[in-house]
C-alpha positions as CSV (number, residue, x, y, z in Angstrom):
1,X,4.1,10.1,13.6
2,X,5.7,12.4,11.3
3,X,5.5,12.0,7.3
4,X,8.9,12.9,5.5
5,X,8.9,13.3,2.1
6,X,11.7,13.0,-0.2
7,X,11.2,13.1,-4.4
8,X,12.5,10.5,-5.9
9,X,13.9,12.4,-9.1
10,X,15.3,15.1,-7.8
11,X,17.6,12.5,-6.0
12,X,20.1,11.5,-8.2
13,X,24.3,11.3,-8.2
14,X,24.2,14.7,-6.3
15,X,22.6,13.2,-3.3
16,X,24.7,12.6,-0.4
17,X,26.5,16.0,-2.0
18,X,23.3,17.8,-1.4
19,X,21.5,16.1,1.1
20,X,21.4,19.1,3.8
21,X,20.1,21.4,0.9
22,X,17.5,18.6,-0.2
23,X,14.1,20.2,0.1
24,X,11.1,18.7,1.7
25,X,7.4,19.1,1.1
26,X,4.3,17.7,3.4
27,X,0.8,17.9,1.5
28,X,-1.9,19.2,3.1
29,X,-3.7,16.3,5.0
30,X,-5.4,15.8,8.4
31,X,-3.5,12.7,9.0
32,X,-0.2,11.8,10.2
33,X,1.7,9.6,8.2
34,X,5.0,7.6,9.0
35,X,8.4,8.4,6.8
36,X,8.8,8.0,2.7
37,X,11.7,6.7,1.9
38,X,14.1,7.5,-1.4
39,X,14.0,4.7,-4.2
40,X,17.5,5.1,-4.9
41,X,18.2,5.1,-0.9
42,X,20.9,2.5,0.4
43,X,21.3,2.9,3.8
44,X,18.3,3.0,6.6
45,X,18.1,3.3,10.4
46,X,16.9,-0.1,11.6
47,X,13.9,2.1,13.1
48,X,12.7,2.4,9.8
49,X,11.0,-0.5,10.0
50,X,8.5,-0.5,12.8
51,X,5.1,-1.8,13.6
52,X,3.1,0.6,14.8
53,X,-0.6,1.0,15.8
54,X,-3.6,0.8,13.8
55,X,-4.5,4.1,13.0
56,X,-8.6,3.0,14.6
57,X,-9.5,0.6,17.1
58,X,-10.3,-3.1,15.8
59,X,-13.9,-2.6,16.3
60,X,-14.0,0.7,14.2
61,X,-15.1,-0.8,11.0
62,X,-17.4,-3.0,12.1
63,X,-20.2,-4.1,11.1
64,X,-18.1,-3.8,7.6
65,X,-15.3,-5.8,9.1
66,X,-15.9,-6.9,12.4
67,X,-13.1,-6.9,15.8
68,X,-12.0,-10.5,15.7
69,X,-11.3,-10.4,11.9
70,X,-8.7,-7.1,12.3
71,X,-7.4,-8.4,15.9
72,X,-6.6,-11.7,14.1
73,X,-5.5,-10.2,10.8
74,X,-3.2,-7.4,12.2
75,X,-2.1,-9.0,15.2
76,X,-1.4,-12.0,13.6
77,X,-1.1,-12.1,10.2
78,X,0.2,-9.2,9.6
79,X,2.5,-8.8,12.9
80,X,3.9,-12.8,11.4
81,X,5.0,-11.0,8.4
82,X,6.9,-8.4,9.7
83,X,9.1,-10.5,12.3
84,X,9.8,-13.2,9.2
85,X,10.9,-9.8,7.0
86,X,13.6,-9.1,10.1
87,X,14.5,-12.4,10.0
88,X,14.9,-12.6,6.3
89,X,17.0,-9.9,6.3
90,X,19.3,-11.1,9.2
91,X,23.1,-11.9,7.5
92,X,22.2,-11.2,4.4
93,X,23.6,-7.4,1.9
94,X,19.4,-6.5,2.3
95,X,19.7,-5.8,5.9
96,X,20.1,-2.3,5.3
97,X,18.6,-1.1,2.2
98,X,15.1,0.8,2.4
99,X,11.9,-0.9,1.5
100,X,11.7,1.0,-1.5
101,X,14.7,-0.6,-2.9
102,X,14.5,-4.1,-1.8
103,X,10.6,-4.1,-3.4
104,X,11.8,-2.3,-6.8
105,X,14.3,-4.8,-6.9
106,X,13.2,-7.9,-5.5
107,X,13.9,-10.3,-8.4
108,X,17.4,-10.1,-6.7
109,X,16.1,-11.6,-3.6
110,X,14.9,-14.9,-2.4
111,X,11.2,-16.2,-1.4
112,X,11.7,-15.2,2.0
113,X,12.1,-11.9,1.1
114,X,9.9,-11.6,-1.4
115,X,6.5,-13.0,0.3
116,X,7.2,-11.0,3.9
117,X,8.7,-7.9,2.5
118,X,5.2,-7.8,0.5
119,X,2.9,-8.8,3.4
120,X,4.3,-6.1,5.9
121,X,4.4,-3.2,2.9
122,X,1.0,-4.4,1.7
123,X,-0.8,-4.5,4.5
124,X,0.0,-0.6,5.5
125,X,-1.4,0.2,2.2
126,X,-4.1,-2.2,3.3
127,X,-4.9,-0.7,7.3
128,X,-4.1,3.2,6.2
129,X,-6.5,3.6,2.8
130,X,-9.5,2.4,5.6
131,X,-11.1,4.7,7.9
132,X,-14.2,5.0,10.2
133,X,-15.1,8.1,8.3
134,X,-14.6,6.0,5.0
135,X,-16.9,5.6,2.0
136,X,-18.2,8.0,-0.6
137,X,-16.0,9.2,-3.3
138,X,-12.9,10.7,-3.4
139,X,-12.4,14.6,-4.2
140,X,-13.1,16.6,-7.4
141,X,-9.2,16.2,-8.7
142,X,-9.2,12.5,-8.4
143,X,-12.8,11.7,-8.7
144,X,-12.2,13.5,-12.2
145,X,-9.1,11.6,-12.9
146,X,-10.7,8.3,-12.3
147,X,-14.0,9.0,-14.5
148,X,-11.4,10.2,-17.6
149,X,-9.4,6.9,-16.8
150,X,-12.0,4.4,-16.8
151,X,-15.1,6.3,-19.1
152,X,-17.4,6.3,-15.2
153,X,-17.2,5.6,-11.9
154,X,-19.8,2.8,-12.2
155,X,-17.1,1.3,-14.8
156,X,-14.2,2.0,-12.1
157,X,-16.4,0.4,-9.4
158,X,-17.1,-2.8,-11.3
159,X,-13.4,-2.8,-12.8
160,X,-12.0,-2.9,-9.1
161,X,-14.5,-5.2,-8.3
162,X,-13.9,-7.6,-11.0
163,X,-9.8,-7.3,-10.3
164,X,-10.7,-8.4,-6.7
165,X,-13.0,-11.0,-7.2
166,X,-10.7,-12.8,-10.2
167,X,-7.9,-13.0,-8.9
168,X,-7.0,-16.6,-8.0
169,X,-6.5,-18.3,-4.8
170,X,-4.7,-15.3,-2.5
171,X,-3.5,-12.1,-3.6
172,X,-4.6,-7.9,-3.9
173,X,-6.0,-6.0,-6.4
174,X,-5.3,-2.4,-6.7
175,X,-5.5,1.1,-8.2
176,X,-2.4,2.4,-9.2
177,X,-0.8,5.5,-11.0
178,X,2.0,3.8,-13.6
179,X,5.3,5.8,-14.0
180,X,3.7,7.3,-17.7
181,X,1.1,8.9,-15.2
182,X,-2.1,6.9,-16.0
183,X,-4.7,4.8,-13.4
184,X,-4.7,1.5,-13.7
185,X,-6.2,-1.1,-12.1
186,X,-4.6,-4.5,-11.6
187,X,-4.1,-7.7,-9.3
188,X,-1.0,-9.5,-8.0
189,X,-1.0,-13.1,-6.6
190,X,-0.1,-14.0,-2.7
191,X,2.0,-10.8,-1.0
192,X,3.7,-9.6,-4.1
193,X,2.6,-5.4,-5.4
194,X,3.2,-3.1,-7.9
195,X,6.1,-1.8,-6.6
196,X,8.0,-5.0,-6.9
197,X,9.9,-6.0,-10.5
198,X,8.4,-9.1,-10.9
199,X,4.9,-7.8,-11.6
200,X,3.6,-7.2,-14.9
201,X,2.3,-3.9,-14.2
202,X,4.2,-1.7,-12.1
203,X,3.1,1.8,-10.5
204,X,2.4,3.6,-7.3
205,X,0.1,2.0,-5.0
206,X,-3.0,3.9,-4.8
207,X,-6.0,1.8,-2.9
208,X,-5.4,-1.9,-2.0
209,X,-7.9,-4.6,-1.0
210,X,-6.4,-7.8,0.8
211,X,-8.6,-11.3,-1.0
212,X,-6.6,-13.5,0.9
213,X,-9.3,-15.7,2.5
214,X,-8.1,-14.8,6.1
215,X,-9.4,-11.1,5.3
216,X,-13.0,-11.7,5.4
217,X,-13.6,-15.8,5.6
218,X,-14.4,-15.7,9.3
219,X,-17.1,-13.2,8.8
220,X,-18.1,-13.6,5.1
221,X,-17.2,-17.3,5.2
222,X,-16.4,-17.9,1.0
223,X,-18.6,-14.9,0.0
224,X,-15.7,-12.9,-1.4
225,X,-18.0,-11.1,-3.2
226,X,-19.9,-9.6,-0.1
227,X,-17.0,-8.7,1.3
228,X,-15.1,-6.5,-1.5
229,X,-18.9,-5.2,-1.5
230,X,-18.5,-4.3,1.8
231,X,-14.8,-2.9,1.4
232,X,-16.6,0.7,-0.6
233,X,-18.0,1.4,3.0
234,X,-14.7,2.1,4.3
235,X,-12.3,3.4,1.8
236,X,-10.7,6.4,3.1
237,X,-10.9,8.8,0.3
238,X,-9.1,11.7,1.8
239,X,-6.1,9.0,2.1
240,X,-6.1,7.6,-1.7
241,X,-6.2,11.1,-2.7
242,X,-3.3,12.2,0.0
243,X,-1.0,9.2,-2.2
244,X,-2.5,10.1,-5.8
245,X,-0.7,13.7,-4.8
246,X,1.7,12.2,-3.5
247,X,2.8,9.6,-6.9
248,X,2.6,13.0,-9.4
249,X,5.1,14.4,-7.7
250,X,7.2,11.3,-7.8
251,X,6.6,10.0,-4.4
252,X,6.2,6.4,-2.6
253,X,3.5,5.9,0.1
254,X,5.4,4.1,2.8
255,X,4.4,2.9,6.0
């Protein structure tokens, strides 16, 4: 896999003038991700969106989050998603238009769109901020940021925590940077994200935990609790920082 990057301001009326001069940049990273796409992008090869592999095995989390729970979640959950987004988009003026653009403007768009385009973006977010190497905290630039943003990290810990464990019924919560450049934390309800127009904070997705109960209940049964406990174990910090880059120089994570 190959990550593309393509800023998102510098992309304006002059873009399909420009677009062999358009300059590219890849931050430094040991991973591999897939392609970024424009926000302001219409048109997008239908290879755009794929599924592709876990970037672990299902076991590789465990005991944290054990095989059955990802084989069940990505296979099926997750895999569902995806084919009802391709089918959502079948005969309709979205087929077409990258993900970027259909989620920043998906008050446009019906349920069907909303709800799958969501579960197959968030879940990405989801698989790829996780690692086997996960846990700790992030590096000195964003550790920083975070500490200035929310006064300590034991105040950022307990902030996530309490953004995951309130939110009602299924949803996500997550750390963002907003367009004005600041971390936030905040929590949407069943598959929608910051990305999308509807929500009432909007910003670059940062870290992501799924609380949908099919997450965690078959191992931590209604212990919700235990299980966003159990999330700081295998948070990929490299990752989060990677996209924190990534958003202040007006970029999109994208799967």
């Amino acid at each position: 896999m190959k990550l593309l990057l393509i800023p998102i301001l510098a992309l304006g009326v002059m873009a399909c003038q420009n677009n062999d001069q358009a300059k590219t940049t890849t931050p430094e990273t040991s991973q591999e991700k897939e392609i970024v796409t424009d926000l302001r992008a219409d048109d997008v090869p239908s290879s755009a969106y794929n599924f592709k592999d876990l970037p672990y095995a299902a076991d590789a989390l465990q005991p944290h989050i054990d095989a059955h729970i990802m084989e069940l979640h990505y296979g099926k959950h997750h895999k569902g998603y995806y084919k009802k987004f391709l089918n959502a988009l079948e005969g309709t003026p979205v087929k077409g238009k990258s993900l970027t653009y259909i989620l920043s403007n998906i008050d446009k768009y019906d349920a069907g769109v909303r709800n799958n385009a969501g579960g197959y973006y968030n879940h990405w977010v989801y698989w790829d901020n996780m690692s086997t190497e996960g846990g700790g905290k992030p590096g000195e630039i964003l550790r920083d940021e975070i500490t200035s943003a929310f006064g300590t990290w034991d105040n950022f810990v307990s902030e996530f925590n309490d953004a995951a464990g309130s939110q009602f019924g299924s949803g996500w919560a997550w750390l963002i940077l907003t367009k004005e450049g600041e971390l936030e934390i905040t929590n949407t309800p069943n598959q929608d994200n910051p990305l999308m127009s509807i929500t009432d904070m909007q910003g670059y997705p940062l870290l992501a935990i799924d609380v949908w109960e099919h997450a965690y209940y078959l191992q931590y049964e209604n212990k919700r609790t235990d299980y966003i406990k159990a999330f700081w174990n295998v948070i990929d910090w490299e990752e989060v920082g990677r996209r924190y880059q990534m958003a202040k120089e007006g970029h999109y994570y994208m799967p």
